[in-house]
N, C-alpha and C positions, 0 to 999 in steps of 0.2 A: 644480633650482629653476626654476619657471614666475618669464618676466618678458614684458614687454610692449616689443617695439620700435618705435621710432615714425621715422617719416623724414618731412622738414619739408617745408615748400612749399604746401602746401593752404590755403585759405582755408575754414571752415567755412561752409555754407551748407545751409539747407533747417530741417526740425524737428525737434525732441526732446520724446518722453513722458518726465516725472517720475515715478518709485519714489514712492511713499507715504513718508513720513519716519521713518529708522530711531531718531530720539531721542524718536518720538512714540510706536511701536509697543512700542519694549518697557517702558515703566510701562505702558501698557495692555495688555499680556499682564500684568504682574503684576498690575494691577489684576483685573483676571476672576478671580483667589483671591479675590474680595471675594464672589462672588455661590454664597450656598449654596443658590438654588435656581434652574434653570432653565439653557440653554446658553446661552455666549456667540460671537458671528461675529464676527471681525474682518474686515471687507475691506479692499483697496487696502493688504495687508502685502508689504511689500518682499520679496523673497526675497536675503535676506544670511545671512552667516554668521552675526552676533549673533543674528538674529532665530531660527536654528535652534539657537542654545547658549541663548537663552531660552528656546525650546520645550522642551530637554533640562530646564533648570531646572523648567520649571512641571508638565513630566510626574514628575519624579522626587516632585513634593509629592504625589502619590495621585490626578493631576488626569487626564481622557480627552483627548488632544490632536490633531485632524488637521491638516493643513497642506497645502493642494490647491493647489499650484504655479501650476498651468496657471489659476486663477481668484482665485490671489492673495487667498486667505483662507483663517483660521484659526477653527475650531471648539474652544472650551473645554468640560469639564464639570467642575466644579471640587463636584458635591455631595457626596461624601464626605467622610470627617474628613480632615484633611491631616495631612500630618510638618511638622515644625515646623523641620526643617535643612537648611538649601543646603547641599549638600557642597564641597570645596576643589577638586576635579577641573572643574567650570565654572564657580565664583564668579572664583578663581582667574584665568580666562584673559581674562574681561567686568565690566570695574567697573559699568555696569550693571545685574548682577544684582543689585546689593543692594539695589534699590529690592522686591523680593518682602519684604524684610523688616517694612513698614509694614504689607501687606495680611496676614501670617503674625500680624503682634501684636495687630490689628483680629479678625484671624477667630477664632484660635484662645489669645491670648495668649500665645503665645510664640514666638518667632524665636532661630534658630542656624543664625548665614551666616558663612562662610569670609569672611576681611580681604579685600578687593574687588582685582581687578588690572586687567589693559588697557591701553593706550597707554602709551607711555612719556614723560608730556608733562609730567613734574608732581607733588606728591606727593598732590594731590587728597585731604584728610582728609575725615574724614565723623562728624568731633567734631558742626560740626550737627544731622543724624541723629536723634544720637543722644539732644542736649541737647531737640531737642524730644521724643523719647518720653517722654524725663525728665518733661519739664512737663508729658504727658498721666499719667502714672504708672507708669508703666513704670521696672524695674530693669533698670540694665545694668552687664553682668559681661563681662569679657574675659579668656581666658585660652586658650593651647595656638590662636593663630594663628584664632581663632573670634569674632566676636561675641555675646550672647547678651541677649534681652532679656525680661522676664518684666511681667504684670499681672494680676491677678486681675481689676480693670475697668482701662477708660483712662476717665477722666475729662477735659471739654473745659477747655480753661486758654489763657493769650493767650501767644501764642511770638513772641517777636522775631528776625528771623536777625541774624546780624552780618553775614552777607555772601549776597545774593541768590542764594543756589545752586540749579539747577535739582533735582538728586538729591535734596535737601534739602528744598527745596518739594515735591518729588512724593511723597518716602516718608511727609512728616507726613501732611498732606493724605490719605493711605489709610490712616493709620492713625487720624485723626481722623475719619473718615467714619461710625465708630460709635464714639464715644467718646460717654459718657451727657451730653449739656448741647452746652455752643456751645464751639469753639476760634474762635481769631481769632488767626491768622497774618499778623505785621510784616513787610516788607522782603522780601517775596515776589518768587522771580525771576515775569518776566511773561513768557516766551520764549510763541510761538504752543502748542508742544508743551505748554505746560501749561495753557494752555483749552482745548486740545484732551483732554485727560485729564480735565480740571475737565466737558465734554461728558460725555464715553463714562462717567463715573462716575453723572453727575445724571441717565442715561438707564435707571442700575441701580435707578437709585432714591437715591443721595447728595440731600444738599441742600445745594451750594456754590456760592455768592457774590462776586464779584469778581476772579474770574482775568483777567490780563492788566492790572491793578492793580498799587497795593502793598500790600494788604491782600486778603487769602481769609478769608470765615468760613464756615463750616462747623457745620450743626446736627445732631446726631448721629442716626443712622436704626439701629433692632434689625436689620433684614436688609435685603439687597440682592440681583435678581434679574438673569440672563443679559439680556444685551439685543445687538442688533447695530449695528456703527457703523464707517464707513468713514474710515480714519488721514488726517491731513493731508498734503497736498501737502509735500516735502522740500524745503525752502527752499534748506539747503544743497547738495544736487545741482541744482537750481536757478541758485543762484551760482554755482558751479561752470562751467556751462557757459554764463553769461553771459561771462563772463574768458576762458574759452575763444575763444567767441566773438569779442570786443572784442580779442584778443592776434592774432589772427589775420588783423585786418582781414575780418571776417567780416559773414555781414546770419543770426541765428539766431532762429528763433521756438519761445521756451520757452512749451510748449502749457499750457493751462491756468495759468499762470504767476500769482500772488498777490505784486500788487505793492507792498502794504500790509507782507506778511510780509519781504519782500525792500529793505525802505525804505533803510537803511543804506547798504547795499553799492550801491545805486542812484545813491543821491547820490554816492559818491565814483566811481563808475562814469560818471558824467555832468562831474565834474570833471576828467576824464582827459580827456573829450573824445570818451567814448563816449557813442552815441545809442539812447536809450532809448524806447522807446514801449508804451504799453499799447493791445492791438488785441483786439477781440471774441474771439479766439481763444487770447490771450496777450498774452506781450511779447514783442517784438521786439528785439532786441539787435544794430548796427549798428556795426563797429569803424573805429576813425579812422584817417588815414594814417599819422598820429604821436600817440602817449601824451603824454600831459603828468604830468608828476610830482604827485604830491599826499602828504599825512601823515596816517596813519590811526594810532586808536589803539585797542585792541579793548577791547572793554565790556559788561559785559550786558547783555540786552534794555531798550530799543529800541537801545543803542547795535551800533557796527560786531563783529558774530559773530565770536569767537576761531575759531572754526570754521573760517574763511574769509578767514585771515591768512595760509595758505601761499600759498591761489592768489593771492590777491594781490600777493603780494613778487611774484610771476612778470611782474604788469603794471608795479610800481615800476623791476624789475629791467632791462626792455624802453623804459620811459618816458625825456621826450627831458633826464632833468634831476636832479636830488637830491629821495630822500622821507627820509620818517623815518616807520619803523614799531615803535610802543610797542602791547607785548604786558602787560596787567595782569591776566588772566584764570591763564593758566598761567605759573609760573616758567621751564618747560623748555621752548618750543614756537619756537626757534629752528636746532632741529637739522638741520631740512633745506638750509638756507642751506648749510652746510659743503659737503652734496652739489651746493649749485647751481656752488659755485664751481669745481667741476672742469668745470665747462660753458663757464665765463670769466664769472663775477659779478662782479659787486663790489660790498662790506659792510666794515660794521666793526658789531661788539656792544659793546653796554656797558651791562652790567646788562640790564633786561628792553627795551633801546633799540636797535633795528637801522638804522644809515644807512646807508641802497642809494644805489648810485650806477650812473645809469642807463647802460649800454652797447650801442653800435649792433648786437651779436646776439651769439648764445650757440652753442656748438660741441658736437655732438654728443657724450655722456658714457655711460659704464657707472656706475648711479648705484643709490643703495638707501634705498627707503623707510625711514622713520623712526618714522612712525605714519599712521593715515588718511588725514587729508587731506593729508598731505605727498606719497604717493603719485599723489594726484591732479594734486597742485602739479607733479609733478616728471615726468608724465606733458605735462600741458599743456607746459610749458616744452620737450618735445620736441618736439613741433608746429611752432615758431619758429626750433626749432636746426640748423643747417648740420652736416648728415651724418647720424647715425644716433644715436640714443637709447634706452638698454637700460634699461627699471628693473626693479629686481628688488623681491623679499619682496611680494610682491603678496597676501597674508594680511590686511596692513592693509588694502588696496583693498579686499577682498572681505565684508571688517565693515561696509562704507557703502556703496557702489558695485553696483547691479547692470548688469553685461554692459558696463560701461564703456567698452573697447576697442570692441566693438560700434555703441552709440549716436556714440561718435566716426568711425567707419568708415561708418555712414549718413550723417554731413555730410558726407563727402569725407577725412574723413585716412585718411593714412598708415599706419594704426595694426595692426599684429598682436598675438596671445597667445601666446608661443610655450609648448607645457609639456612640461616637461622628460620626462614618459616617453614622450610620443608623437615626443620629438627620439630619447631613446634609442632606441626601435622601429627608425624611419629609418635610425641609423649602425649599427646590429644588420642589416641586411638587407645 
């Protein structure tokens, strides 16, 4: 099993290129099922694991897929007729994919996607979904571990969400894109990734209104055309290496940094006692001698990103004092805590409420990710920690993160990759 070792001491210093955002790129790869005529480019697409189980997805629908590494974009041609079913063999592994299911009901009226999987953070339903297809006209059937949705037309109708979910917003939203008349979507999440989708769709030719709102409307268009359009900056890899940063008593310039998108984590970034700055090039991210403790509570947009609650506890965890960190995004997104403790944390949960309590440093641990960004959390936290820090399952890293270990090694850490068959090779000689 490949883990990453890290040995503490380093102060991070120098720059960081951001990845294009992996929560922006893949509805927009499902979006491109939207355009039956002409190619679509995607630029500035991260090269992650999701983004290559999306590609499998969107190739398996009948679609032509290239993916040019070295240039960091991806070529669609989506003109043929499509299959109308996600199979379980990648829906299965990416609850992501089931945003292909809006643009499959849009194009061709009908969708059949495998119950969505991924992270283990949550029970994450997608009753939403599915209640707005409903309202555009759409049947839906469930049965043998499948979704299935049917329309002869979708027709536009006003959908309320109960609760702002991005997956939610993004799959009506493409399936409303040609539904005959006007939708008008309530309690719309506003995350950046979804003007950013709400872009790349009105470029195909969509006609939508209000993203980053609470309210999207949407007037319905007979077809839509390939167009090209370059993914947004990754907020969260962004944050990420701001924490980084600031934990390490560090001076980092997150290059091209978007400090409007990053607001949140800014402010309580700035209540810690870390020094922020926006510079023609970026921001600059400057960590203090001492953390001050602060209370975050994660929210949807504009509120503070669930997303970006692990590496946080990292700063609470390191800070000179008591926080309190309320998760109301996810049920389950406290797991990695257990592993901090084998490091010398200190926590108590209660219900979706974590009290950290801040300690003068943390000891180097054999530790294992839990989901994404916990790997990151749990990565950064060895940066700080006295001795050596293993993390393993690095599978979750690799769904959000590229070359992680890397871009921490261009600031100065400590940081290796070890993987397991090139260790075995070695003890084999």
């Amino acid at each position: 099993m490949d883990y990453i070792k890290v040995h503490s001491g380093n102060k991070l210093s120098g720059q960081v290129k951001i990845e294009g955002a992996k929560n922006a790129v893949l509805p927009i790869l499902a979006g491109a099922l939207l355009a039956d005529q002409g190619t679509t480019k995607i630029t500035n697409a991260p090269i992650l694991s999701d983004v290559f189980m999306m590609n499998n997805v969107i190739e398996h629908l009948n679609t032509d897929i290239e993916f040019d590494q070295d240039n960091n974009t991806i070529e669609i041609t989506a003109t043929r007729q499509l299959k109308n079913e996600a199979p379980f063999e990648y829906v299965s592994q990416m609850r992501a994919s089931i945003v292909v299911m809006g643009p499959l009901l849009a194009r061709t009226g009908h969708a059949k996607v495998a119950m969505p999987g991924g992270c283990a953070i949550g029970k994450r339903p997608i009753d939403l979904h599915l209640k707005g297809f409903q309202a555009l006209g759409a049947t839906i059937t469930q049965t043998n571990g499948y979704i299935e949705a049917k329309a002869d037309e979708l027709k536009g109708a006003k959908i309320y969400l109960d609760f702002p979910s991005v997956g939610a917003t993004q799959n009506i939203m493409m399936a409303a894109v040609k539904a005959k008349g006007t939708t008008v979507i309530e309690n719309v999440a506003r995350e950046p990734e979804i003007v950013d989708l709400a872009i790349f769709l009105n470029k195909m030719g969509a006609k939508i209104t209000g993203a980053g709102t609470e309210t999207i409307r949407i007037e319905g268009v007979t077809s839509l055309t390939g167009t090209e359009h370059a993914v947004v900056q990754d907020r969260i890899e962004a944050g990420t290496f701001m924490i980084a940063a600031a934990l390490t008593g560090g001076n980092v310039l997150i290059e091209e940094g978007l400090m409007e998108h990053n607001r949140p984590l800014i402010s309580k970034l700035s209540e810690m006692g870390v020094s922020i700055t926006e510079e023609a090039k970026g921001i600059r991210v400057k960590g203090p001698e001492v953390l001050l403790p602060t209370d975050v509570t994660t929210l949807p947009h504009p509120g503070f990103p669930t997303d970006m609650q692990a590496q946080m506890s990292i700063l609470m965890t390191l800070s000179s004092g008591s926080s309190v960190l309320s998760e109301t995004v996810f049920e389950n997104r406290f797991q990695h805590l257990d592993e901090l403790k084998r490091m010398g944390a200190k926590h108590k949960i209660s219900g979706n409420v974590a009290h950290i309590e801040g300690v003068l440093g943390l000891q180097g641990a054999e530790v294992s990710a839990t989901d994404l960004r916990a790997a990151a959390a749990l990565i950064i936290a060895g940066l700080v920690a006295e001795g050596t820090t293993k993390v393993y399952h690095l599978e979750y890293l690799d769904r959000g993160y590229f070359e992680f270990h890397k871009k921490l090694q261009a600031l100065g850490a400590d940081v290796t990759r070890v993987y397991e068959d090139q260790k075995v090779k070695v003890q084999s000689i």
